[in-house]
C-alpha positions, 0 to 999 in steps of 0.5 A, a space after each residue: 028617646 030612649 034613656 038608660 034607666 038607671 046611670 051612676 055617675 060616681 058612685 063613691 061620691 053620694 053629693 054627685 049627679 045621679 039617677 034613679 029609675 024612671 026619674 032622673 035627679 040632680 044633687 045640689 048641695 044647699 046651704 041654709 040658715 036654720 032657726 038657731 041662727 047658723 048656716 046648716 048643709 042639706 042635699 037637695 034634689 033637682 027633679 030632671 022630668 022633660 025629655 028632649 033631644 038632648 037629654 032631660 031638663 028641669 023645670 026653669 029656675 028663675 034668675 037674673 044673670 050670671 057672674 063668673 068668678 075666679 079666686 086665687 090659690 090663697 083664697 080663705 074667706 071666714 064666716 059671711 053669708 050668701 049676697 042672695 040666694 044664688 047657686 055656685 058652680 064649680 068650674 074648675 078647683 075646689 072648695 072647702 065650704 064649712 057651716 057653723 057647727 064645724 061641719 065641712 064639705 068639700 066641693 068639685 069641678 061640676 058640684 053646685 052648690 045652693 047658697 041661701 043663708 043670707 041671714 045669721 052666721 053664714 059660712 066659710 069657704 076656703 081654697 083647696 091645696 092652694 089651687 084656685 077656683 073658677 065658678 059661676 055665681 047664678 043668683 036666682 029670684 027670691 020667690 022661687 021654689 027650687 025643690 
């Protein structure tokens, strides 16, 4: 199967999908609990190496279900931490996620997002302009190395 070697899915957007040759990754924002006790982002990526008839696929992430999720427009939730580790995909809406030195991103339709700060500070998530959010909560084994 021949794939574009290289493919840019909003390139204005650096925590979007993209590819790079010969390899193709996916980006997922992580959050994580660092040694000082507050949550911290990082870009992880999600290597993509089996190609099949429809597409590429990762590796398998084992997990144990999955939890659909819907919060209304005036959804603002102050520090917490994640339940467990588990990625957050954006359905549909917005979220403000920020981590303990006051850094904030912002996070789409189709943006995942890696929850593992089940210890220390946590963070905030808030709704965005009032809309609400639909989102999948897939939690995922806690010997499971993602990337």
């Amino acid at each position: 199967m021949d794939l574009p070697k290289r493919v840019e899915l909003n390139s204005d957007d650096k925590y979007r999908r993209r590819a790079v040759i010969g390899i193709q990754l996916m980006e997922v924002v992580r959050v994580y609990t660092g040694d000082d006790g507050q949550s911290h982002f990082e870009t992880v990526d999600i290597d993509l190496p089996h190609v099949s008839v429809g597409g590429r696929l990762s590796d398998l992430i084992r997990g144990s279900g999955v939890m659909f999720r819907e919060v209304a427009g005036s959804y603002d939730l102050d520090f917490h931490t994640a339940p467990r580790r588990q990625f957050v995909v954006n359905l549909i809406g917005s979220v403000d996620i920020t981590v303990g030195d006051g850094t904030t991103r912002r996070l789409g339709s189709g943006d995942i997002l890696l929850a593992e700060d089940t210890t220390g500070q946590g963070h905030k998530s808030q709704a965005v302009d009032g809309q609400p959010r639909t989102c999948l909560f897939i939690p995922i084994d806690d010997d499971v190395e993602v990337a």
